[in-house]
PDB file of N, CA, C and O in Angstrom:
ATOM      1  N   UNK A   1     -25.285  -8.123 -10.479  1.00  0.00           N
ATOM      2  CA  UNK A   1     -23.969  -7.682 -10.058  1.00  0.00           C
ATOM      3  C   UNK A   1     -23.638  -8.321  -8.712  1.00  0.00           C
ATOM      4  O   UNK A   1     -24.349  -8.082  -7.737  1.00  0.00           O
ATOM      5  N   UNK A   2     -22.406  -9.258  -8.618  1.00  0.00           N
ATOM      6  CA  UNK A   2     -22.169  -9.742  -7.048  1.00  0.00           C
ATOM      7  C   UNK A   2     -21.664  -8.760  -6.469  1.00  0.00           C
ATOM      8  O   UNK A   2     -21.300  -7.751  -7.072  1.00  0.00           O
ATOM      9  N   UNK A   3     -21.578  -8.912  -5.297  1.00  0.00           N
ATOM     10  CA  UNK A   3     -21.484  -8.084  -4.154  1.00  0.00           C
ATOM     11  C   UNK A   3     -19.447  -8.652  -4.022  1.00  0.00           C
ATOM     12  O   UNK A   3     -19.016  -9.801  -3.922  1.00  0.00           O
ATOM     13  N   UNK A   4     -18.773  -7.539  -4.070  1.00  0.00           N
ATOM     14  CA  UNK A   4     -17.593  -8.381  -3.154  1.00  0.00           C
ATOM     15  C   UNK A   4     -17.052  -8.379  -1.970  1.00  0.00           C
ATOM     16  O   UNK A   4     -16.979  -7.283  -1.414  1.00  0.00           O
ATOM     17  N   UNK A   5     -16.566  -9.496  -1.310  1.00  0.00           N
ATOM     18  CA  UNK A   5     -16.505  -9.509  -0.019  1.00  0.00           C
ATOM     19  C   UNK A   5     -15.504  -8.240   0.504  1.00  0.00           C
ATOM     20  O   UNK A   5     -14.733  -7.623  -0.231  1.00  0.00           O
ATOM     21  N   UNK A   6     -15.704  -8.003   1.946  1.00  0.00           N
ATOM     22  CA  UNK A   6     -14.704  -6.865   2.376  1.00  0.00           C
ATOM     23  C   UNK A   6     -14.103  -6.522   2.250  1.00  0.00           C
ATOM     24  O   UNK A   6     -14.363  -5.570   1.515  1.00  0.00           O
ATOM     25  N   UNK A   7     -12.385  -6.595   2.644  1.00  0.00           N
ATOM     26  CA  UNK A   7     -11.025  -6.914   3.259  1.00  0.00           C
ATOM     27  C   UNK A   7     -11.066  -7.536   3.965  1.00  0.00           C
ATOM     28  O   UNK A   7     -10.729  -8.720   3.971  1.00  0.00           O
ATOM     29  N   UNK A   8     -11.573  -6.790   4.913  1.00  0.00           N
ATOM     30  CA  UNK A   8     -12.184  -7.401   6.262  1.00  0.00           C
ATOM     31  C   UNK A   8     -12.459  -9.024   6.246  1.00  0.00           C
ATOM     32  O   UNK A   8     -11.900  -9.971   6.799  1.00  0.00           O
ATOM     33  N   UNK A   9     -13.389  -8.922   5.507  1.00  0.00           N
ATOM     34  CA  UNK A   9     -14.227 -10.742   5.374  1.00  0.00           C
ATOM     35  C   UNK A   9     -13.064 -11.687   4.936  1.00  0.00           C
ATOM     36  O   UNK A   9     -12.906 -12.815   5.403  1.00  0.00           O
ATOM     37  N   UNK A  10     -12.115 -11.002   3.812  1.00  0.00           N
ATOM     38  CA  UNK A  10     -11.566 -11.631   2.883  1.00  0.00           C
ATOM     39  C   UNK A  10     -10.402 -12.493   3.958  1.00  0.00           C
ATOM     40  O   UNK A  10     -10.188 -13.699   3.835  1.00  0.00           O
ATOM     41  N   UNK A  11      -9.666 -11.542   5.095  1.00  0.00           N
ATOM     42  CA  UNK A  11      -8.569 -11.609   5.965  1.00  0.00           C
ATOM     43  C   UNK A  11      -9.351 -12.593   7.042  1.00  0.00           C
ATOM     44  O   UNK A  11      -8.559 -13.322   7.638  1.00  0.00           O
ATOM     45  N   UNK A  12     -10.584 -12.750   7.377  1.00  0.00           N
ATOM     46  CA  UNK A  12     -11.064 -13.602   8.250  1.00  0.00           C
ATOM     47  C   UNK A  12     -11.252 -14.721   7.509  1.00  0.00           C
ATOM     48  O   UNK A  12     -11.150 -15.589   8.376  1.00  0.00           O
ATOM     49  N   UNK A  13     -11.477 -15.338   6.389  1.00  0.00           N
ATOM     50  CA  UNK A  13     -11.391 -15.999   5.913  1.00  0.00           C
ATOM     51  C   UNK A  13     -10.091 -16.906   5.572  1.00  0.00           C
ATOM     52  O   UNK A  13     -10.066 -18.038   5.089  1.00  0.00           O
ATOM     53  N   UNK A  14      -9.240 -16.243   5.886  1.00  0.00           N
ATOM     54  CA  UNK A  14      -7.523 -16.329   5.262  1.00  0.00           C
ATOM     55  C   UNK A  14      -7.427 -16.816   6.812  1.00  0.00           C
ATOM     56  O   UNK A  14      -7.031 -17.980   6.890  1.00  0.00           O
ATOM     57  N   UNK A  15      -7.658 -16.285   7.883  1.00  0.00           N
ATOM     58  CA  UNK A  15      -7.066 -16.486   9.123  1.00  0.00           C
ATOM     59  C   UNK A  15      -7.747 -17.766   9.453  1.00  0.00           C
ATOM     60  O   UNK A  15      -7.038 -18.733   9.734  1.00  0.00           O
ATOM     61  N   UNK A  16      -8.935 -17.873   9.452  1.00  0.00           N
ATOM     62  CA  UNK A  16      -9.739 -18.998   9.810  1.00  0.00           C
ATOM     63  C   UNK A  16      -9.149 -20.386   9.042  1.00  0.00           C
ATOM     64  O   UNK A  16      -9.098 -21.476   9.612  1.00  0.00           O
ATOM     65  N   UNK A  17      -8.721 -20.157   7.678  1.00  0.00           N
ATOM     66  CA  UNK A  17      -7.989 -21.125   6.922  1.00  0.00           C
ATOM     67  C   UNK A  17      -6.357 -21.472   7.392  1.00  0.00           C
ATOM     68  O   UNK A  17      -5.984 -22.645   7.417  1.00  0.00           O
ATOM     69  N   UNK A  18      -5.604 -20.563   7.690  1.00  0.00           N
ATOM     70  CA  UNK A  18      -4.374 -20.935   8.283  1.00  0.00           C
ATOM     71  C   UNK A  18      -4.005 -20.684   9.867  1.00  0.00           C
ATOM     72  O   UNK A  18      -2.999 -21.040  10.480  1.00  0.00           O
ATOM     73  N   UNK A  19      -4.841 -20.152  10.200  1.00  0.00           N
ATOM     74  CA  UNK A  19      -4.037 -20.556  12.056  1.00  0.00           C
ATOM     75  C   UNK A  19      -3.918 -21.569  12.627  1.00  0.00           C
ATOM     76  O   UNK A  19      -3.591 -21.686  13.808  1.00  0.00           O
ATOM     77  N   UNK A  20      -4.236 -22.667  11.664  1.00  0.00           N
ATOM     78  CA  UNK A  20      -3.844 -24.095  12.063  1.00  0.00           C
ATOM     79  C   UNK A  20      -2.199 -24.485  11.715  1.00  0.00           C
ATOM     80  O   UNK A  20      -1.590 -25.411  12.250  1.00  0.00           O
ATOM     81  N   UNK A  21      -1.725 -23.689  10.843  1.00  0.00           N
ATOM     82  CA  UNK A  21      -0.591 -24.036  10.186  1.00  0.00           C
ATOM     83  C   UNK A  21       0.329 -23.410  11.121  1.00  0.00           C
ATOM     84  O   UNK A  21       1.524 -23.349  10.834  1.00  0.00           O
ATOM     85  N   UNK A  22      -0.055 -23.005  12.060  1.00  0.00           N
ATOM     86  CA  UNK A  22       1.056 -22.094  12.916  1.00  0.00           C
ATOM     87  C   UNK A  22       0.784 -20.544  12.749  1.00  0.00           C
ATOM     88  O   UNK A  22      -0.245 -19.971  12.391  1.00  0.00           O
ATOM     89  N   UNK A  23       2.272 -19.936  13.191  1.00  0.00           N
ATOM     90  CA  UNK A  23       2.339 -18.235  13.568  1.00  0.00           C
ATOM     91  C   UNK A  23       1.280 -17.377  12.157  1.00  0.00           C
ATOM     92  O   UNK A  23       0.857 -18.274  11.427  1.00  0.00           O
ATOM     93  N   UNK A  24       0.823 -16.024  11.679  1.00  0.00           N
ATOM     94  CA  UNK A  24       0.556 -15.244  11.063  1.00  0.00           C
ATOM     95  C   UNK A  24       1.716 -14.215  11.179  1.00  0.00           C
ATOM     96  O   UNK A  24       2.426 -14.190  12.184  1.00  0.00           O
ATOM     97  N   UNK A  25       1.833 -13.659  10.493  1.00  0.00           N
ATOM     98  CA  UNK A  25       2.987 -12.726  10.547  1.00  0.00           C
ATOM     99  C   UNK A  25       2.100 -11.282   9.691  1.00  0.00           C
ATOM    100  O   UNK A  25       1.911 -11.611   8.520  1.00  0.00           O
ATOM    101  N   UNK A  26       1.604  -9.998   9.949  1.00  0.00           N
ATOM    102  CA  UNK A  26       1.189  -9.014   9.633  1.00  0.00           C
ATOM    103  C   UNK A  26       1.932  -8.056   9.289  1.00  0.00           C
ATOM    104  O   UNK A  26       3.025  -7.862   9.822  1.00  0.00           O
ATOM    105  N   UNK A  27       1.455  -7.330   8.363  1.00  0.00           N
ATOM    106  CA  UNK A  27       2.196  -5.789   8.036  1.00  0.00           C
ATOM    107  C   UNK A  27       1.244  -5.220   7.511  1.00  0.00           C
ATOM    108  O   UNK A  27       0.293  -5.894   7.114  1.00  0.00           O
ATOM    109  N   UNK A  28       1.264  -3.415   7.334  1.00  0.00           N
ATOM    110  CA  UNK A  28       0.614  -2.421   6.753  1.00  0.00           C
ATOM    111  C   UNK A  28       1.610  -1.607   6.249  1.00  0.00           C
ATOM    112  O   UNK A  28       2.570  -1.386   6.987  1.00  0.00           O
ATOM    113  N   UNK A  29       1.582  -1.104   5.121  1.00  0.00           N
ATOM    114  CA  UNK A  29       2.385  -0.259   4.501  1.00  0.00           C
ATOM    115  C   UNK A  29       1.851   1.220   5.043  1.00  0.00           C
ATOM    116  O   UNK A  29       0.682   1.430   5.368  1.00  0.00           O
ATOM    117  N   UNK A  30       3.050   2.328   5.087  1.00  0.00           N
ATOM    118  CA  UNK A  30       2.027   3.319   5.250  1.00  0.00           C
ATOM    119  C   UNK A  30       0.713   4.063   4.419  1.00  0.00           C
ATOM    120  O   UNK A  30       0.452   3.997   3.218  1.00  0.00           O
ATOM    121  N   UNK A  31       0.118   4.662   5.318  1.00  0.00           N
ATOM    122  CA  UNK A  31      -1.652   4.774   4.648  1.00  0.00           C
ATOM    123  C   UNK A  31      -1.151   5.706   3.370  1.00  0.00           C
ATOM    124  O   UNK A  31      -0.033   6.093   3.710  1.00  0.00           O
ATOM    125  N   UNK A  32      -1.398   6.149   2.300  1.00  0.00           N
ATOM    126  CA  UNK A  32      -1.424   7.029   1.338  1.00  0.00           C
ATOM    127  C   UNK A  32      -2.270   7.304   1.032  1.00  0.00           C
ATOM    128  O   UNK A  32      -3.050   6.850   1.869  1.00  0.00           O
ATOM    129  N   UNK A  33      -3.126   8.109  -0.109  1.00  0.00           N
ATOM    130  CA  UNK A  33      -4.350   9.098   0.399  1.00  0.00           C
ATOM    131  C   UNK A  33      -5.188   8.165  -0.436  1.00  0.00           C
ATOM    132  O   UNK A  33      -6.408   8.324  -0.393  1.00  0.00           O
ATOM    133  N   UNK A  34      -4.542   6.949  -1.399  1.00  0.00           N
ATOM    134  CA  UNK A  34      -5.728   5.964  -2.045  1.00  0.00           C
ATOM    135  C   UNK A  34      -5.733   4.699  -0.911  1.00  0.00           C
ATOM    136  O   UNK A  34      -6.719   3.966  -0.842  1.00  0.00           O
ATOM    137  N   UNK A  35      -5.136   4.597  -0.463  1.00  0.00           N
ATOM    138  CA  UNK A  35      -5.343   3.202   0.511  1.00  0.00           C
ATOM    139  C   UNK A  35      -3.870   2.896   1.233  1.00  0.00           C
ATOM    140  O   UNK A  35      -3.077   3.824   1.390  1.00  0.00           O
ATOM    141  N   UNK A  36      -3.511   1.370   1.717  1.00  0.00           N
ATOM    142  CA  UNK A  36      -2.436   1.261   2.087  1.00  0.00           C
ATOM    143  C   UNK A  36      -2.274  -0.617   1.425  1.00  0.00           C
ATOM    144  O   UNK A  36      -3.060  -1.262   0.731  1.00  0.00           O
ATOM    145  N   UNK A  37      -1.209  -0.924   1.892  1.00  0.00           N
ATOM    146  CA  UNK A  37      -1.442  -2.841   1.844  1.00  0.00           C
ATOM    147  C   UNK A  37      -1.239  -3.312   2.596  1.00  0.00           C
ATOM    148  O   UNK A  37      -0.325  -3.006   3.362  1.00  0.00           O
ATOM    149  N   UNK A  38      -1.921  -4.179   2.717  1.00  0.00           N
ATOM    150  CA  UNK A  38      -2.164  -5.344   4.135  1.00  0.00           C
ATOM    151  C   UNK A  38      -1.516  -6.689   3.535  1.00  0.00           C
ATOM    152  O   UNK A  38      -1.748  -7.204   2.441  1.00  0.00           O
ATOM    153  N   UNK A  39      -0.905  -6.988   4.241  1.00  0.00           N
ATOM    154  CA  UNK A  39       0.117  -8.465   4.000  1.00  0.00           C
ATOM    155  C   UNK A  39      -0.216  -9.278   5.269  1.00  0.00           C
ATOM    156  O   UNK A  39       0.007  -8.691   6.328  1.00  0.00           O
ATOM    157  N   UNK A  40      -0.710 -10.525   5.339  1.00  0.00           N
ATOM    158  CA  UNK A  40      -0.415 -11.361   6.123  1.00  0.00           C
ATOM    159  C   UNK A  40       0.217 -12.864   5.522  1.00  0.00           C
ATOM    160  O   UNK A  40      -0.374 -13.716   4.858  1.00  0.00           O
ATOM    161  N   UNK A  41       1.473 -12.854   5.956  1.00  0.00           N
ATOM    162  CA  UNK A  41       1.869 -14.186   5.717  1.00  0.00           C
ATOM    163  C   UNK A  41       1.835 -15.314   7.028  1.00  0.00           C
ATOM    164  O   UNK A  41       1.926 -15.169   8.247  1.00  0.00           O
ATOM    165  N   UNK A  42       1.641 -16.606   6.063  1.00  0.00           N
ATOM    166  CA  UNK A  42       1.535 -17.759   6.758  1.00  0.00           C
ATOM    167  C   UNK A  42       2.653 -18.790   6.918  1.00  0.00           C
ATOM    168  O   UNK A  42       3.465 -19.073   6.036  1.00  0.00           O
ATOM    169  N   UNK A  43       2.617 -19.170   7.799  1.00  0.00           N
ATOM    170  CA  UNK A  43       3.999 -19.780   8.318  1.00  0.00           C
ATOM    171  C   UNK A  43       4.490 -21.289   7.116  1.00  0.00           C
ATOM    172  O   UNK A  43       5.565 -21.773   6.762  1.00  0.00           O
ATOM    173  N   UNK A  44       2.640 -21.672   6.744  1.00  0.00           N
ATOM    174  CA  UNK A  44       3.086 -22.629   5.840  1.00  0.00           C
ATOM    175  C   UNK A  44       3.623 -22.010   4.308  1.00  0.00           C
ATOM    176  O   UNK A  44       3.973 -22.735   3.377  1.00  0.00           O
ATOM    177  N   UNK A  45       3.607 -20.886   4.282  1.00  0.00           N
ATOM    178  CA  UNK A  45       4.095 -20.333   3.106  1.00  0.00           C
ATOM    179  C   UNK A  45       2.914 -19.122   2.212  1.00  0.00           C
ATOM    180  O   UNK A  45       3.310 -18.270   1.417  1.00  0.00           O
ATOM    181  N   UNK A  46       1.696 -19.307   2.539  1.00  0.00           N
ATOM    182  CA  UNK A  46       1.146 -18.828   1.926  1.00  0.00           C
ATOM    183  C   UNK A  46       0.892 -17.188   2.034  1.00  0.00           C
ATOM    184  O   UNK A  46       1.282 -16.718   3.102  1.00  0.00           O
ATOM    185  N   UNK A  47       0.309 -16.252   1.114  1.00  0.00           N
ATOM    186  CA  UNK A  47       0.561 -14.634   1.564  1.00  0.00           C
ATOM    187  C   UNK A  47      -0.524 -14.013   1.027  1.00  0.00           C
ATOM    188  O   UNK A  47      -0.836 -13.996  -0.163  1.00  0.00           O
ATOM    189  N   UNK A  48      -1.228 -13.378   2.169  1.00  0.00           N
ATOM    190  CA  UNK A  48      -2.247 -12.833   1.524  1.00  0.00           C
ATOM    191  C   UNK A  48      -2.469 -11.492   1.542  1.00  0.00           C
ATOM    192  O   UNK A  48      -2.594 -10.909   2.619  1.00  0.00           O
ATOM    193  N   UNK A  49      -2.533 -10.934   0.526  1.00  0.00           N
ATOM    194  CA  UNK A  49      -2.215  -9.374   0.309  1.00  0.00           C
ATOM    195  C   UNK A  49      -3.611  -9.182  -0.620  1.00  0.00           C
ATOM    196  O   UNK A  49      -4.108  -9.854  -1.523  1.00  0.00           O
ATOM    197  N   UNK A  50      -4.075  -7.657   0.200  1.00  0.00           N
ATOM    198  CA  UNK A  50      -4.945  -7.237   0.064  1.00  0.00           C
ATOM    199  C   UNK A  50      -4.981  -5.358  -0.554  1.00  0.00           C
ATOM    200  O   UNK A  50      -5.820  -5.078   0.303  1.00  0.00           O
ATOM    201  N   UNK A  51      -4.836  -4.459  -1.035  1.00  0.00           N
ATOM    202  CA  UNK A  51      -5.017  -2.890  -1.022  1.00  0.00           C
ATOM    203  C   UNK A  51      -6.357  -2.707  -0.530  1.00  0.00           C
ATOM    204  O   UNK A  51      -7.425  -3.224  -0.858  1.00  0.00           O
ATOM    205  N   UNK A  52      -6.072  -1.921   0.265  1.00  0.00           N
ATOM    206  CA  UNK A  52      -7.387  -1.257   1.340  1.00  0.00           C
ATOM    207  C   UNK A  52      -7.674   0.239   1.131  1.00  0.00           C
ATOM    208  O   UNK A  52      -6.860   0.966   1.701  1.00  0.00           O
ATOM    209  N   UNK A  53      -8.656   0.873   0.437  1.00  0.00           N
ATOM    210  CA  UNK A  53      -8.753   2.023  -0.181  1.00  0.00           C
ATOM    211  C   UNK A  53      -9.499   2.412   1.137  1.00  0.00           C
ATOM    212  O   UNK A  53     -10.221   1.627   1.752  1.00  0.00           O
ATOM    213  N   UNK A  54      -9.193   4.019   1.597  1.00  0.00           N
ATOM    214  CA  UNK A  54     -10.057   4.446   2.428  1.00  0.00           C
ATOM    215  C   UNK A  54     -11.143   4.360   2.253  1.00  0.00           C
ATOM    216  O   UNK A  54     -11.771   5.094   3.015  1.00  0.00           O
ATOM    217  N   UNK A  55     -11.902   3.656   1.421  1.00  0.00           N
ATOM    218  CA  UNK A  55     -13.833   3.378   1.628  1.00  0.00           C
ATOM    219  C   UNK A  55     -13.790   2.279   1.702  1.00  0.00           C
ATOM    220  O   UNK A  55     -14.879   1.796   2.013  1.00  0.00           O
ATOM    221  N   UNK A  56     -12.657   1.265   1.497  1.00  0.00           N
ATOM    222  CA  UNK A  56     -12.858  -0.238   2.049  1.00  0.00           C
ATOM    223  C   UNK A  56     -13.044   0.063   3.165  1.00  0.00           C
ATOM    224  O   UNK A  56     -14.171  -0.086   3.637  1.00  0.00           O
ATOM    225  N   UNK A  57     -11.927   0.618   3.989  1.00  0.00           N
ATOM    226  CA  UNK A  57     -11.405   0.537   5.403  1.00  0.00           C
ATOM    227  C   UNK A  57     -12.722   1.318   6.135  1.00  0.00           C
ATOM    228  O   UNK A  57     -13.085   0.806   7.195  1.00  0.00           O
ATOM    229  N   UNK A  58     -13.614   2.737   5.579  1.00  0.00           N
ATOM    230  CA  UNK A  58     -14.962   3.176   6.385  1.00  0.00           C
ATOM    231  C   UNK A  58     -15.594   2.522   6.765  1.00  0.00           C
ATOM    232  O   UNK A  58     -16.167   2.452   7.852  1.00  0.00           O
ATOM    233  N   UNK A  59     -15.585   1.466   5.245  1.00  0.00           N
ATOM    234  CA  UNK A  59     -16.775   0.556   5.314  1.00  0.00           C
ATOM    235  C   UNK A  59     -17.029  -0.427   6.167  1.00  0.00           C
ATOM    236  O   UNK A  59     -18.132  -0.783   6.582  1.00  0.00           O
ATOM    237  N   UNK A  60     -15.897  -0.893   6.441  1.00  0.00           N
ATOM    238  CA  UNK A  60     -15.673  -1.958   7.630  1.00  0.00           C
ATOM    239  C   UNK A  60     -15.812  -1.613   9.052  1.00  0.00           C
ATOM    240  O   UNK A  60     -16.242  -2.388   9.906  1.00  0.00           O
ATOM    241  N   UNK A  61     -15.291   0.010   9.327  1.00  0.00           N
ATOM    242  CA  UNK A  61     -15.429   0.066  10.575  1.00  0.00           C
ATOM    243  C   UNK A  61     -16.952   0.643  10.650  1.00  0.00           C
ATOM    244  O   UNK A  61     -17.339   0.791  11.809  1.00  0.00           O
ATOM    245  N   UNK A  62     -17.836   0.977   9.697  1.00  0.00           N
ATOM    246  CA  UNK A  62     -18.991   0.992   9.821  1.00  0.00           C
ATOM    247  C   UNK A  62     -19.505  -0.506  10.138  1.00  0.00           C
ATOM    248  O   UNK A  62     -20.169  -0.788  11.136  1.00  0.00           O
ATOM    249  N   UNK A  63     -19.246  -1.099   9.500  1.00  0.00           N
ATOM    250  CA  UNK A  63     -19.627  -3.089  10.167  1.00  0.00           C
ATOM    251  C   UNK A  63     -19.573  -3.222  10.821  1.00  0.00           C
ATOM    252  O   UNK A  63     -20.587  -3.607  11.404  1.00  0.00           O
ATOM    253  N   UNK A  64     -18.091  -3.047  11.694  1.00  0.00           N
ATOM    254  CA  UNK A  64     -17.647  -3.248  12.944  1.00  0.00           C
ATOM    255  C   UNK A  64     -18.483  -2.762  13.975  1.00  0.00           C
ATOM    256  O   UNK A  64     -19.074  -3.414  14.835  1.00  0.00           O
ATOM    257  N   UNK A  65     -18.457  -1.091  13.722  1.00  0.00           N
ATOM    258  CA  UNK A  65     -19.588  -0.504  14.887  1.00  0.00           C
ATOM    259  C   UNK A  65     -20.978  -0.448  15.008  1.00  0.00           C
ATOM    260  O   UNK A  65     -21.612   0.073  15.926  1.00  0.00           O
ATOM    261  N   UNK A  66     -21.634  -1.318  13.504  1.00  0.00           N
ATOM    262  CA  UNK A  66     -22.673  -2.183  13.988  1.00  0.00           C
ATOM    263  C   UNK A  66     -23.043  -3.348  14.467  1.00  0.00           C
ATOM    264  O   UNK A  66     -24.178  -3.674  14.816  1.00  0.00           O
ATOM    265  N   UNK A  67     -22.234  -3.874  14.482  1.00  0.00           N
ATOM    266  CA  UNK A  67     -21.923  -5.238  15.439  1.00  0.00           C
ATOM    267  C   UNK A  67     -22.111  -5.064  16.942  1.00  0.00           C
ATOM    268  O   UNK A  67     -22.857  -5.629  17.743  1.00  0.00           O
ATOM    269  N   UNK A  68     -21.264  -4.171  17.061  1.00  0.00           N
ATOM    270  CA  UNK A  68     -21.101  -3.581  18.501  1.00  0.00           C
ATOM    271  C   UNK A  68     -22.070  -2.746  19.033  1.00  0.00           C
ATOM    272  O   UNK A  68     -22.112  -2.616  20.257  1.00  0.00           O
ATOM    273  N   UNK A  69     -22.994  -2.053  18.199  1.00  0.00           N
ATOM    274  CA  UNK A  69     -24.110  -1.146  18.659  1.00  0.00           C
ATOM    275  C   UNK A  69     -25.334  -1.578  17.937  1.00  0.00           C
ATOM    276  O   UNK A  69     -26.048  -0.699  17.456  1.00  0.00           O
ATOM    277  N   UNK A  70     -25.728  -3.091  17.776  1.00  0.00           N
ATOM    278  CA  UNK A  70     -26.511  -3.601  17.230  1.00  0.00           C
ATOM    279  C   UNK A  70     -28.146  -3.074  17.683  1.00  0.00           C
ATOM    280  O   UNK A  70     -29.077  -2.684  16.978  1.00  0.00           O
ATOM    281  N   UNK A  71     -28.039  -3.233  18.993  1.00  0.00           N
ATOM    282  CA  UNK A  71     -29.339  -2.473  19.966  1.00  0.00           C
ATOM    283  C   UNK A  71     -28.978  -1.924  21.016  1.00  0.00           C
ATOM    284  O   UNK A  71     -28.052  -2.097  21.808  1.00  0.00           O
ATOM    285  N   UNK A  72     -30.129  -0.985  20.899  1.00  0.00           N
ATOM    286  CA  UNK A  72     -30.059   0.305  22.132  1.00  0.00           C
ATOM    287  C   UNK A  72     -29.339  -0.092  23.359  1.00  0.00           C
ATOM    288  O   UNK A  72     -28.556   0.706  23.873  1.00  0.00           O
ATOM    289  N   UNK A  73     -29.628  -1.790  24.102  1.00  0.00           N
ATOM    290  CA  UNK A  73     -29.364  -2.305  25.539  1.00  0.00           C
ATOM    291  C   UNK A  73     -27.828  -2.409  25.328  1.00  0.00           C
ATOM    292  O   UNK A  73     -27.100  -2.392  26.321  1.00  0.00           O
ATOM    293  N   UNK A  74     -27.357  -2.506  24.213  1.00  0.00           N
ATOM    294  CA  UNK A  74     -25.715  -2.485  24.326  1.00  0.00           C
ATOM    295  C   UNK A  74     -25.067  -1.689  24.668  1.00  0.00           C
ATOM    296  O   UNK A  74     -23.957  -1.946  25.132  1.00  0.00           O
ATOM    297  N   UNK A  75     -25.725   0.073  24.514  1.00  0.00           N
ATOM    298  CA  UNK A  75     -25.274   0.826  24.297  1.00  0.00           C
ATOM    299  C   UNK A  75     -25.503   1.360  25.698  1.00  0.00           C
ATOM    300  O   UNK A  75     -24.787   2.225  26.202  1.00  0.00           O
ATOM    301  N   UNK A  76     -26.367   0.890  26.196  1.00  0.00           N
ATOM    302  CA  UNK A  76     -27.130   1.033  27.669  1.00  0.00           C
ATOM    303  C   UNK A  76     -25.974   0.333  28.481  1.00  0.00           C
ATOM    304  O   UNK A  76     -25.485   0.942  29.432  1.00  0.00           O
ATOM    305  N   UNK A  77     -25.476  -1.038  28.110  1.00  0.00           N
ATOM    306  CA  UNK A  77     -24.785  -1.915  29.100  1.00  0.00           C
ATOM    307  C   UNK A  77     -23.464  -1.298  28.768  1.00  0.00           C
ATOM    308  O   UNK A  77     -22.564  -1.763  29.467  1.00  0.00           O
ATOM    309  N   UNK A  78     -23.096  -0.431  27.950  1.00  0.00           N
ATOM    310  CA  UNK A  78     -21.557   0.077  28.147  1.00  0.00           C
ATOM    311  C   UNK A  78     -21.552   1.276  29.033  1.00  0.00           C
ATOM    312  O   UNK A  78     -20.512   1.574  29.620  1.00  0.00           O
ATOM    313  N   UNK A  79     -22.620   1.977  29.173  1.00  0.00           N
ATOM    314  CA  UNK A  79     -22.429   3.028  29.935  1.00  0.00           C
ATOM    315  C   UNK A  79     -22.517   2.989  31.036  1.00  0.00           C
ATOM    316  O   UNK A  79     -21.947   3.846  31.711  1.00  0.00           O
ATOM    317  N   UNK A  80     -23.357   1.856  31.698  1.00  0.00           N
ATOM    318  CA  UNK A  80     -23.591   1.538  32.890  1.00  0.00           C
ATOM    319  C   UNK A  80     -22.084   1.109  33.148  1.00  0.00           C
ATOM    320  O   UNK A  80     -21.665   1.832  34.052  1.00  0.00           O
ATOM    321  N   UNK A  81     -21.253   0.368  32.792  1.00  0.00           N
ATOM    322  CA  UNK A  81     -19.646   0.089  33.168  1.00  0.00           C
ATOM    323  C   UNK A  81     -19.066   1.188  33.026  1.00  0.00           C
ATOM    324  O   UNK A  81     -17.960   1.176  33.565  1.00  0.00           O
ATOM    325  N   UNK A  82     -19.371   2.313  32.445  1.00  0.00           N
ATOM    326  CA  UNK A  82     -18.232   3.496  32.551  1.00  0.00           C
ATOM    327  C   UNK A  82     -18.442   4.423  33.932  1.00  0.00           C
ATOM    328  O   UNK A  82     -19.324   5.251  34.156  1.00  0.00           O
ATOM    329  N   UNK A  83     -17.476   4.053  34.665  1.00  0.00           N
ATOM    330  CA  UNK A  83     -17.591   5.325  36.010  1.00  0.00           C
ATOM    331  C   UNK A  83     -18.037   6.564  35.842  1.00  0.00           C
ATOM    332  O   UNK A  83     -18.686   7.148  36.710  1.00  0.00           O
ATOM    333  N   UNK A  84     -17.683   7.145  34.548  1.00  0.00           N
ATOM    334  CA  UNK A  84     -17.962   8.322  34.439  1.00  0.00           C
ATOM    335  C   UNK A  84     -19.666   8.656  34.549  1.00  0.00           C
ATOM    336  O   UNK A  84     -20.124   9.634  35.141  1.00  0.00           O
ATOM    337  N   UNK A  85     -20.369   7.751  33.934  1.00  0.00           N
ATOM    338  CA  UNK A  85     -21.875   7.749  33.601  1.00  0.00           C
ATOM    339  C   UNK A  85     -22.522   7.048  34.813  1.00  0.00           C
ATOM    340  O   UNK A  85     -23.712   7.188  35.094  1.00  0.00           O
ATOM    341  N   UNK A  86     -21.621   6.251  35.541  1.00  0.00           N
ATOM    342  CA  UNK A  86     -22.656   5.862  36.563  1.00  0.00           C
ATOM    343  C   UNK A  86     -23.619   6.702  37.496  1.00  0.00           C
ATOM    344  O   UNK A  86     -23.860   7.900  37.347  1.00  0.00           O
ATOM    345  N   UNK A  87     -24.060   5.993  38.343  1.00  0.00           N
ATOM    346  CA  UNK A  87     -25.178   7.010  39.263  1.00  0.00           C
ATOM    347  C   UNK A  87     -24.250   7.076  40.420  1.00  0.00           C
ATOM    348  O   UNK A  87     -24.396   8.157  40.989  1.00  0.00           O
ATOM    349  N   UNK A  88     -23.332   6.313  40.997  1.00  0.00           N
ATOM    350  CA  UNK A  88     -22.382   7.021  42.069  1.00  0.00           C
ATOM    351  C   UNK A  88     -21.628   8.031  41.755  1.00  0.00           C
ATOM    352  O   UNK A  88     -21.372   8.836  42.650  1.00  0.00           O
ATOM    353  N   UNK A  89     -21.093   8.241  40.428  1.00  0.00           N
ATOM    354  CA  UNK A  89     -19.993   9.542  39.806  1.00  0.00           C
ATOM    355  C   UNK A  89     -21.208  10.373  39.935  1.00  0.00           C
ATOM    356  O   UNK A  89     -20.783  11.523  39.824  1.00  0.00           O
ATOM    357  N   UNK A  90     -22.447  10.421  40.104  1.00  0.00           N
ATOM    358  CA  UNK A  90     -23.269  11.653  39.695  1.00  0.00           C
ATOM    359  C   UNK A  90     -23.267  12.894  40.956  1.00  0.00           C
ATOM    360  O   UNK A  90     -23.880  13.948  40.787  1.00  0.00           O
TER     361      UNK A  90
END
C-alpha cells in the first residue's frame, strides 16, 4: 500500500515548481466539519486545489511540531529567549 503525500507536501511541491513563474495567489474556503479547500493559483495559469479533511490538517501540524521540537535543546533554546522563563524574570 503507498503511502500518500500530505497536503502539506503536495502544496510545497506545487510552490517549489511555480514561484519561478511569478505571484501565487491563495484561498481557503471556510472550514466545515469534513475539511475545507485550499486553492493556490499560479500566475502562469496553473491551479492547484487540494480538500483538507481535519486529519489531513492534525496530521501536518503534528509534522510541523516535530520539526520544530525535534530535540530536547530546541525546546531548551526557546525558553531561554522567552523573558518570561529567564533567570532575570525569576
Amino acid at each position: 500500500m503507498a503511502l500518500t503525500p500530505s497536503p502539506l507536501a503536495d502544496l510545497a511541491d506545487f510552490i517549489a515548481d511555480h514561484r519561478p513563474h511569478g505571484s501565487l495567489i491563495a484561498e481557503a474556503t471556510e472550514p466545515a466539519w469534513n475539511g475545507y479547500l485550499l486553492t493556490v493559483a499560479c500566475s502562469c495559469g496553473v491551479v492547484f486545489e487540494r480538500w483538507v479533511t481535519p486529519e489531513d490538517a492534525d496530521l501536518d501540524l503534528v509534522r510541523l511540531a516535530s520539526l520544530n521540537y525535534s530535540s530536547p535543546r530546541a525546546l531548551v533554546r526557546l525558553k531561554s529567549c522567552d523573558p518570561l522563563h529567564s533567570p532575570s524574570a525569576l
